[in-house]
Backbone as CSV, one residue per row, in Angstrom:
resi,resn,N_x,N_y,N_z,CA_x,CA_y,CA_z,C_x,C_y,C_z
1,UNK,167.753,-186.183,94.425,166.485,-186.770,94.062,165.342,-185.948,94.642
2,UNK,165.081,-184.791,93.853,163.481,-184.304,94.594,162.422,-184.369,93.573
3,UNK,161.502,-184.917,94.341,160.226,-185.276,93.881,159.340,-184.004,93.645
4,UNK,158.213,-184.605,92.640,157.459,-183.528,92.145,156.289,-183.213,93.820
5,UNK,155.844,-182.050,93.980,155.134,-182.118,95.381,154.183,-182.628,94.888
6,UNK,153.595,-183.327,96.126,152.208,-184.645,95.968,152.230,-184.935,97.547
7,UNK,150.574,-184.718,97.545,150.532,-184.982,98.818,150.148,-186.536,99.353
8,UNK,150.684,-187.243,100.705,150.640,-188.809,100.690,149.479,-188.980,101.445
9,UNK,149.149,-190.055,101.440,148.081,-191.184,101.666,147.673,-190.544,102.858
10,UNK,148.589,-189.754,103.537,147.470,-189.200,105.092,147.759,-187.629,104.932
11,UNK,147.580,-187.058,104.370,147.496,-185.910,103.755,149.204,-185.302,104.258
12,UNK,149.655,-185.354,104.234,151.112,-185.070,104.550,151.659,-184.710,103.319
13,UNK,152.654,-183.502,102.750,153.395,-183.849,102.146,154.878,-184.567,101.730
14,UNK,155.353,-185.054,100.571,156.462,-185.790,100.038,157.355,-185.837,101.095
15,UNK,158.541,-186.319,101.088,160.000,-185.754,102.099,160.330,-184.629,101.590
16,UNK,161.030,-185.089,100.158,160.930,-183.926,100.035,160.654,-182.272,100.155
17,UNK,159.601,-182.823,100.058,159.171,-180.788,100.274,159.068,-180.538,101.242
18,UNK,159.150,-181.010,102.288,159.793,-180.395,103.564,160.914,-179.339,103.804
19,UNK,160.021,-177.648,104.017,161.161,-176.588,103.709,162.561,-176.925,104.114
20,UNK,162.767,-177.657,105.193,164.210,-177.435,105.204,165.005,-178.640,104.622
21,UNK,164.445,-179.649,104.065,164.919,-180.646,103.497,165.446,-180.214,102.112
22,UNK,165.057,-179.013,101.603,166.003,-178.303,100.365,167.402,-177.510,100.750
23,UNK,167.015,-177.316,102.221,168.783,-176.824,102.583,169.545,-177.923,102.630
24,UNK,170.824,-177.916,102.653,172.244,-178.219,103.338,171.908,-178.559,104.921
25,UNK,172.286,-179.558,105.354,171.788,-179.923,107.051,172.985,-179.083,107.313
26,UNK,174.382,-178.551,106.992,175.077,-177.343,107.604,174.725,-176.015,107.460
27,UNK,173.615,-175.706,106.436,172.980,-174.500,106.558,171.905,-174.211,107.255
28,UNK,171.583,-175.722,108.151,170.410,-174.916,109.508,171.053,-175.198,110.629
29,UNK,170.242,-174.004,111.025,170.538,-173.784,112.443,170.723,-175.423,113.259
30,UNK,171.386,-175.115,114.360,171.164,-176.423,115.335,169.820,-176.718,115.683
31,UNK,169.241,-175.569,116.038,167.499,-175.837,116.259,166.979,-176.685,115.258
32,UNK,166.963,-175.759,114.512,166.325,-176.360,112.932,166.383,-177.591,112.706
33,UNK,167.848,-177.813,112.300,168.265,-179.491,112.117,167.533,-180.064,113.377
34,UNK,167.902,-179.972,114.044,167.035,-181.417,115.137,165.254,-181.464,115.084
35,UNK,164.990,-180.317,115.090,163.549,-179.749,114.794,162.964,-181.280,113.822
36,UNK,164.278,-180.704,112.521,163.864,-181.480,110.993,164.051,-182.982,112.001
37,UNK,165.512,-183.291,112.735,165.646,-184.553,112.684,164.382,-185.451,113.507
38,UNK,163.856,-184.374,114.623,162.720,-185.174,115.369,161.865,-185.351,114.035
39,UNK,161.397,-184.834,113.866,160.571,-184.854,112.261,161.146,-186.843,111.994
40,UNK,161.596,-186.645,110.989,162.042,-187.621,110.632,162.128,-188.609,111.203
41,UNK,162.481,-188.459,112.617,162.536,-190.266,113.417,160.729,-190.632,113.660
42,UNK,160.284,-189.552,114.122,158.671,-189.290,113.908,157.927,-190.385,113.229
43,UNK,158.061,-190.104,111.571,157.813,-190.472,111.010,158.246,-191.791,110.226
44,UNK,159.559,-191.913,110.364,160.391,-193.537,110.640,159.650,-194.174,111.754
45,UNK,159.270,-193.918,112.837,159.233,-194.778,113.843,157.983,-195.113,113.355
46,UNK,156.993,-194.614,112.568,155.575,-194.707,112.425,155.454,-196.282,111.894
47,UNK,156.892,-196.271,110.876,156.885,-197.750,110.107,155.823,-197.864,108.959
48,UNK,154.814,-196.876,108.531,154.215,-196.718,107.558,154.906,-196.361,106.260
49,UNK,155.599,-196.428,105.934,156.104,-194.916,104.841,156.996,-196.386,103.493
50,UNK,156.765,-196.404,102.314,157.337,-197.326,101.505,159.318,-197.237,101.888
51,UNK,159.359,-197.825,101.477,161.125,-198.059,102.030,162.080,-197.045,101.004
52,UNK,161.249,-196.496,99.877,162.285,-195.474,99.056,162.228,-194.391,100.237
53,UNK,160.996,-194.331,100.417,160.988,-193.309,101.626,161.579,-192.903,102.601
54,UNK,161.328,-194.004,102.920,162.244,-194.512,104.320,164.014,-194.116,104.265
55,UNK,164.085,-194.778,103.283,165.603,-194.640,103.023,166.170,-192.767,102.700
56,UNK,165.270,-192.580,102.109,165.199,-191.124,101.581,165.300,-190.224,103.018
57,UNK,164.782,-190.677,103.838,164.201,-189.616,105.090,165.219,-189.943,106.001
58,UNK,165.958,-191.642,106.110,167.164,-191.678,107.031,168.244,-191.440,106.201
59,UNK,168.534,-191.040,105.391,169.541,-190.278,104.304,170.093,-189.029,105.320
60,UNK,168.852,-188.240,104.840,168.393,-186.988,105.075,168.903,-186.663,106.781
61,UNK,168.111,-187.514,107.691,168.836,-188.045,108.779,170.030,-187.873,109.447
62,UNK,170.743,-189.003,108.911,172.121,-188.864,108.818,172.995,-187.951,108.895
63,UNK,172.770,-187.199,107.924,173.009,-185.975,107.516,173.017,-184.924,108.366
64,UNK,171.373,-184.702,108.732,171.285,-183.603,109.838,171.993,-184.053,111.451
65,UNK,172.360,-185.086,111.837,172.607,-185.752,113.191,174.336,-184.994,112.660
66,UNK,174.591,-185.206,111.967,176.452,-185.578,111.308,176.330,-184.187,111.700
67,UNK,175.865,-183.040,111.003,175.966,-181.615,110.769,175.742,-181.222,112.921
68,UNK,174.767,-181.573,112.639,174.306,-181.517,114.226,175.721,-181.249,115.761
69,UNK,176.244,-182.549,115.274,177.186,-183.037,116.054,178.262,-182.294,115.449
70,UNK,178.665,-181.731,114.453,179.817,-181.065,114.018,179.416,-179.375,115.278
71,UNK,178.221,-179.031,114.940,178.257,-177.575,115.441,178.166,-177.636,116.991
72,UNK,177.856,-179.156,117.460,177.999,-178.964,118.967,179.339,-179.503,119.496
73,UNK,179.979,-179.575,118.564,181.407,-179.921,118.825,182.149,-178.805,118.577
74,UNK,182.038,-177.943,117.838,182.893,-176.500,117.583,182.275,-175.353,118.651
75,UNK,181.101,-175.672,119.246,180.527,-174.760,120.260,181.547,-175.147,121.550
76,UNK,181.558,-176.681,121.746,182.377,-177.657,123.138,183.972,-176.828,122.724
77,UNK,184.460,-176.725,121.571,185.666,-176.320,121.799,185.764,-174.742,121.699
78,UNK,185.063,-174.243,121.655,184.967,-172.092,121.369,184.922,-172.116,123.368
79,UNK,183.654,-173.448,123.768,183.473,-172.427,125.208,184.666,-173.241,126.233
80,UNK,185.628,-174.021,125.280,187.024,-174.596,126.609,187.728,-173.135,126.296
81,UNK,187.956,-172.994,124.745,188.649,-171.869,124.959,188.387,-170.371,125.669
82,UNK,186.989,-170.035,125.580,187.035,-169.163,126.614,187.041,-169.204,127.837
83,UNK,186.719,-170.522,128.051,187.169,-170.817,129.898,188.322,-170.777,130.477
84,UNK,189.539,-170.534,129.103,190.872,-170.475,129.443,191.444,-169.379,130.191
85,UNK,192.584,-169.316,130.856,192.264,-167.228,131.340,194.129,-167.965,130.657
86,UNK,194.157,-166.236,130.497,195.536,-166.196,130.338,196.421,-165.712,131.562
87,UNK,197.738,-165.290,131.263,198.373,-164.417,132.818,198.296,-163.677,133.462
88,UNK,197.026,-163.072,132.819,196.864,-161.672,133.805,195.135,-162.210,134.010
89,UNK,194.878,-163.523,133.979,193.578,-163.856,134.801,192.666,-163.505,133.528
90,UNK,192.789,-163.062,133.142,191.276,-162.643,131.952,191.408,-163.468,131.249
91,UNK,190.265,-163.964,130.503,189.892,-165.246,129.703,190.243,-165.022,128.385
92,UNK,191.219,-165.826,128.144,191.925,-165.982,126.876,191.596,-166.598,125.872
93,UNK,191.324,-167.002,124.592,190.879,-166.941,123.373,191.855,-167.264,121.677
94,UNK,191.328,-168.259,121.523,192.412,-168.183,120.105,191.898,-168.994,119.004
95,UNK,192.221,-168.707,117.781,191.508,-169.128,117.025,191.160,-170.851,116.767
96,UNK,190.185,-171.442,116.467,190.365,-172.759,115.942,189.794,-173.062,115.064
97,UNK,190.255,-174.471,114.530,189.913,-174.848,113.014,188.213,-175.479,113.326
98,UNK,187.688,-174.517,112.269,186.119,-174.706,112.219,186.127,-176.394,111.214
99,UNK,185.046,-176.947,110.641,184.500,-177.486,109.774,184.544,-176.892,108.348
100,UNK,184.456,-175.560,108.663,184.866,-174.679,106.907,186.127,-174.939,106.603
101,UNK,186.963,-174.436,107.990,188.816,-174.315,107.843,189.088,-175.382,106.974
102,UNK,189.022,-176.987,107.130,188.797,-177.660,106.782,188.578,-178.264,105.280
103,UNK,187.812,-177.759,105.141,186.887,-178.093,103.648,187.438,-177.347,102.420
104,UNK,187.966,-175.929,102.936,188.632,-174.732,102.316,189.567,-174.992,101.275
């Protein structure tokens, strides 16, 4: 559902058109996404915004928190595995199943 751009009642634009609200919440960065998600609670918490809105923007939300929590969960398991050492003491390493592996 994207809306035609139009700017709202306090000069803001749509949800929509919010650049990163046309990506994939797994195609931004971790920064990004939370960036977007403060955004969004922001403007939820304001309690101004009609409820398509609303719903539209904790959609969106959702989304980026879900994605969010996937990449800080594959970061939590990359840095156990390098904390691992193997037998000769040096830090050992092996592959694991990403969120792509997965989906594949």
């Amino acid at each position: 559902m994207t809306r035609a751009k139009r700017p709202d009642d306090r000069g803001e634009q749509a949800v929509s058109d919010a650049p990163d609200s046309k990506k994939k919440p797994a195609d931004l960065s971790f920064e990004d996404a939370v960036k977007r998600l403060s955004e969004i609670v922001q403007k939820l918490e304001r309690g101004d915004l009609p409820l398509e809105e609303s719903l539209l923007l904790f959609e969106e939300g959702v989304g980026l928190s879900r994605a969010s929590q996937d990449k800080l969960d594959s970061a939590q398991r990359r840095v156990e595995e390098l904390l691992g050492e193997g037998r000769d003491g040096k830090p050992r390493t092996a592959p694991f199943e990403t969120r792509g592996d997965r989906d594949g």
